[in-house]
C-alpha positions in Angstrom: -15.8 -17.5 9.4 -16.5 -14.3 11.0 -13.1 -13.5 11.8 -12.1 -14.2 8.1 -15.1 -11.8 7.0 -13.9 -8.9 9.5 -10.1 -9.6 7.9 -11.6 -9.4 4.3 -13.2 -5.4 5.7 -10.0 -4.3 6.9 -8.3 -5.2 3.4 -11.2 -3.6 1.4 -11.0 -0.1 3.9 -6.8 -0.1 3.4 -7.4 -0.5 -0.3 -10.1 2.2 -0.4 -7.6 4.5 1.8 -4.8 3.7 -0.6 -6.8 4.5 -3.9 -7.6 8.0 -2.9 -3.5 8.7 -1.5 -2.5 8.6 -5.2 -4.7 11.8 -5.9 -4.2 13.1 -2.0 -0.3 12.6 -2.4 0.1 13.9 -5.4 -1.5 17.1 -4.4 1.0 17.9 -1.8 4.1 16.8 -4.0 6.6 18.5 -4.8 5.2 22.0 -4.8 4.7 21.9 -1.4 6.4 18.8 0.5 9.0 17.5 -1.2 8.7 13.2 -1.4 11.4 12.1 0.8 10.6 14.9 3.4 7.0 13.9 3.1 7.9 9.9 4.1 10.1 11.2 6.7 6.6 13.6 8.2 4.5 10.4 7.4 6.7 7.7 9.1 7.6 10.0 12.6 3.8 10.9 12.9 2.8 6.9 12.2 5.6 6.1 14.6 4.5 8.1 17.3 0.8 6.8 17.3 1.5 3.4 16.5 4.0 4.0 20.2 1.0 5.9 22.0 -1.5 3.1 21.1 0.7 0.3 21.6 0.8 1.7 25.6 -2.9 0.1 25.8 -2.4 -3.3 23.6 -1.8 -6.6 24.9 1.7 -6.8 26.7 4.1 -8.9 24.9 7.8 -9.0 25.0 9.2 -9.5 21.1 12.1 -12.5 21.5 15.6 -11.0 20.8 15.9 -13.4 17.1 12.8 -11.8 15.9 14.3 -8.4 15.9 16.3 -9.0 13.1 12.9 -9.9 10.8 11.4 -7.3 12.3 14.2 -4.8 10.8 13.9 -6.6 7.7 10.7 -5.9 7.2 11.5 -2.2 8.3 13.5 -2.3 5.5 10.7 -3.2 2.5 8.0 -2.4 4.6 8.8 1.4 5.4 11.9 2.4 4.2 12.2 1.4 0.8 8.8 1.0 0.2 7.7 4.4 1.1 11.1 6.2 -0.4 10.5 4.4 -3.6 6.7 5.0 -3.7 6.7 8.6 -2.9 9.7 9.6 -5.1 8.1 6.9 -8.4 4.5 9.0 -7.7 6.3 12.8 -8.0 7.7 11.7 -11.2 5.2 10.0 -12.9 1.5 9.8 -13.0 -1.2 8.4 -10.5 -2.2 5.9 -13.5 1.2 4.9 -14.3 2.1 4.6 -10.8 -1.0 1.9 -10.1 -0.2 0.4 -13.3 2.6 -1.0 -12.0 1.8 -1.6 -8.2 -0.5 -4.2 -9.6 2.2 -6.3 -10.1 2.6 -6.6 -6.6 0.2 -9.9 -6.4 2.2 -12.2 -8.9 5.4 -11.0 -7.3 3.8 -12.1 -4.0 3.2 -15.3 -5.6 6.7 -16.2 -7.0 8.0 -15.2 -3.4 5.5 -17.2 -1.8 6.2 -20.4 -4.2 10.2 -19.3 -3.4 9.9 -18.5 0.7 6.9 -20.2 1.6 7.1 -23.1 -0.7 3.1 -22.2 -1.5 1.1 -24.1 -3.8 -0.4 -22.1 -6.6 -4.1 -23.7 -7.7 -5.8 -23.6 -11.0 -8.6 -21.4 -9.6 -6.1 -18.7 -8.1 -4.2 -17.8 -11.1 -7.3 -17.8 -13.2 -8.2 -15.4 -10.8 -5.1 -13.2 -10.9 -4.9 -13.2 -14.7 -8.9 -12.1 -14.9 -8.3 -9.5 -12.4 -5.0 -8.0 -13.9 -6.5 -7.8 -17.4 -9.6 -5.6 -16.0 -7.3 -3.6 -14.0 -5.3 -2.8 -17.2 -8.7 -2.2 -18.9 -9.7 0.1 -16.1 -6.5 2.5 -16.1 -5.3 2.1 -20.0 -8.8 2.7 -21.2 -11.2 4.1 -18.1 -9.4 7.5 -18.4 -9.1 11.0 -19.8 -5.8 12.5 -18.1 -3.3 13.1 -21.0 -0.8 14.1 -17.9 2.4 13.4 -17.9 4.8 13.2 -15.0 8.3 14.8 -15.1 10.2 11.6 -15.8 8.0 8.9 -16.2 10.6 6.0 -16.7 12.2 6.6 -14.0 8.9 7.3 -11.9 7.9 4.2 -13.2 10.9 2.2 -12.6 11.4 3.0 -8.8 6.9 2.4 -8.2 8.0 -1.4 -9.6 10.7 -1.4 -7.2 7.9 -0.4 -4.3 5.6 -3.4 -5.5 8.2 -5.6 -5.3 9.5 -4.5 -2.0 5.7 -4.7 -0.6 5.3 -8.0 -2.2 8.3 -9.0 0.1 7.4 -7.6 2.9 4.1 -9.1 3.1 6.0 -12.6 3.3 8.8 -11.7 5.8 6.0 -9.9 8.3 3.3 -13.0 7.5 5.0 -15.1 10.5 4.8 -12.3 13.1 1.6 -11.7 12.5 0.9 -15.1 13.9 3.1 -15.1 16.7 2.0 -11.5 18.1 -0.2 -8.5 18.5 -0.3 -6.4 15.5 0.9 -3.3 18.3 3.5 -5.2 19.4 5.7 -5.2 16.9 4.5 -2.4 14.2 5.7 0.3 16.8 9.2 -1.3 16.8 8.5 -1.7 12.7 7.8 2.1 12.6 11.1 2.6 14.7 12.9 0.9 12.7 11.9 2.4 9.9 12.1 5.8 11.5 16.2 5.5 11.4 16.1 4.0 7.9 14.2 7.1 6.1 15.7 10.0 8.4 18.7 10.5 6.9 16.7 10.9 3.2 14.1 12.7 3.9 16.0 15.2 7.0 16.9 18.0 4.9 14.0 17.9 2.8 12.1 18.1 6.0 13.7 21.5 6.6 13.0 22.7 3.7 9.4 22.6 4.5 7.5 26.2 4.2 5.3 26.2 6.6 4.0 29.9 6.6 3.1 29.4 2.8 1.4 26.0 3.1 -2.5 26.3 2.5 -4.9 24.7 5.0 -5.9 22.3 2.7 -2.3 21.0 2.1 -2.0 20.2 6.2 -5.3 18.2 5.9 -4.4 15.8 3.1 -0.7 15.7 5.0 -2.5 14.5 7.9 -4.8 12.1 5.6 -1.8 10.5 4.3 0.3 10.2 8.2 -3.2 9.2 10.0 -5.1 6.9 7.6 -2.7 6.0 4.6 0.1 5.2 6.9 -1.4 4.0 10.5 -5.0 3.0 9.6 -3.7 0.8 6.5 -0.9 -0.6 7.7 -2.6 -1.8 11.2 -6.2 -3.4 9.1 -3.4 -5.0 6.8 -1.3 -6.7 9.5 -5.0 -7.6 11.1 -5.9 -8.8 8.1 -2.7 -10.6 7.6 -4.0 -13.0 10.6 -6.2 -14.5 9.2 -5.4 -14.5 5.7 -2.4 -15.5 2.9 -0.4 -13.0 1.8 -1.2 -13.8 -1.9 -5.0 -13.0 -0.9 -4.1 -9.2 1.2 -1.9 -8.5 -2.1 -4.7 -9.0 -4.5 -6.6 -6.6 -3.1 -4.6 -4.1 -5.1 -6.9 -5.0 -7.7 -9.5 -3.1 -6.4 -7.4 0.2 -6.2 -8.1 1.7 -8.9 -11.9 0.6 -8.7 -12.1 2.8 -5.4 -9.6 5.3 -7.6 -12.7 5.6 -9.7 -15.4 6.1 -7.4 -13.5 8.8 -5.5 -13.3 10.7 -8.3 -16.7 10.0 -9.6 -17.0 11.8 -5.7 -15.3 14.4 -6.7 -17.0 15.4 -9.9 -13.1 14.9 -11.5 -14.1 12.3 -14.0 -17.4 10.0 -15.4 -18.0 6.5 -15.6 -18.6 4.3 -18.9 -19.1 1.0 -20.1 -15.2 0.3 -20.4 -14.6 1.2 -16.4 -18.0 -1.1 -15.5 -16.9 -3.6 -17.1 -13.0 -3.8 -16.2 -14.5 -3.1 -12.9 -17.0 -6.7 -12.8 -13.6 -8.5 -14.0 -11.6 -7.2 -11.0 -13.8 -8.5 -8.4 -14.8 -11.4 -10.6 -10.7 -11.7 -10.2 -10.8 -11.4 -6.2 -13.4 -13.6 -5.7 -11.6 -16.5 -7.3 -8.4 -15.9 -5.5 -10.0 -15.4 -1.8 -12.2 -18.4 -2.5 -10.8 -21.6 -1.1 -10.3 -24.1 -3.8 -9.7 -27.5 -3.7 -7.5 -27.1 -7.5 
């Protein structure tokens, strides 16, 4: 029990971490880091500590089949994921953008009932249907940006395309997680996906103006390589350990809860009976689908 509590913390600090990249990102894109230069920056820094690190984690040699699901999950885990992400969020806006990564938990269910051959109980999607409605309360209605991105179809299009792609990944990687140390194979994850994203995000990279780049623009860069990139993605695959991949997904739910509180933080926005309210449906939502059921 205690080890499913300390895997139900990570989750809820990754999620925090990822609710306040969509305002951290977007401050840094495109004026000052283009997307795909900025995933290439993100994945060599996360790639480099995720390599330092692994030097003082349990020794394990990864078996030669497992390679190939380990590149596969480069693939939707980093690569397209990131690319996707990154370019959908430049184009269109924060809301939009979490609009549609709350997708990701029924597309981790229909994978799951596909792959994984999981049963889906009463109780869970009761769960997922209460907390997708008060996340669509909370960013259609909990709001008072009237921004728009540059091409929001499109930016909406290719963040769909990044739930999906995460929903998938958090099925191909759930095995691994089992079978070894989170550092064993997340640096050769981060490799992986090293090779997959250089050649997109290369010349964007050099592009980069350093000189001109404000001090606060270098923190957030280093917010999103350090804690959005190495801190979420090692508390998910902890996390992952001990619990489905249809319970770390739904955790997106509480994204734009922690969206809100940040900026409450921040003195950006105020809070009102519509965002309380979605927000008690959310975790009323997570609560059903991290409870064990018996239906």
């Amino acid at each position: 029990m205690k080890a499913r509590n300390l895997a139900f913390l990570a989750v809820t600090i990754a999620t925090l971490i990822y609710a306040m990249t969509f305002t951290i990102a977007k401050h840094v894109m495109p004026q000052y880091v283009k997307p795909f230069g900025f995933i290439l920056l993100r994945v060599s820094g996360a790639t480099l500590l995720f390599w330092i690190f692994g030097l003082f984690s349990k020794k394990e040699n990864i078996e030669l089949k497992d390679f190939k699901t380990i590149f596969l999950a480069a693939i939707f885990g980093v690569a397209l994921n990131m690319l996707t992400f990154f370019e959908g969020l430049s184009l269109t806006t924060p809301i939009n953008a979490a609009v549609f990564m709350l997708t990701t938990p029924i597309l981790v269910l229909v994978f799951s009932t596909i792959l994984l051959k999981e049963r889906i109980t009463l109780q869970k999607g009761l769960g997922i249907t209460i907390g997708l409605i008060g996340a669509f309360i909370l960013i259609v209605y909990g709001t008072n940006t009237t921004a728009l991105g540059s091409n929001v179809m499109l930016g909406n299009f290719l963040v769909f395309i990044n739930a999906a792609s995460y929903a998938l990944y958090l099925i191909i990687v759930k095995n691994l997680t089992n079978k070894y140390h989170p550092f064993t194979f997340v640096k050769w994850l981060y490799l992986f996906g090293l090779v997959l994203v250089f050649p997109f995000g290369i010349k964007q990279l050099k592009a980069i103006n350093w000189q001109l780049m404000p001090v606060d623009i270098w923190y957030k860069i280093g917010f999103v390589v350090f804690f959005a990139t190495f801190i979420t993605y090692l508390f998910n695959l902890l996390a992952l350990r001990k619990l489905k991949p249809t319970t770390v997904s739904v955790f997106i739910y509480l994204q734009p809860v922690f969206a809100t509180f940040f900026a409450l933080f921040m003195k950006s926005d105020s809070l009102n009976i519509v965002k309380i309210g979605a927000s008690a449906l959310i975790f009323l939502g997570v609560f059903l689908v991290t409870k064990p059921s018996k239906i």
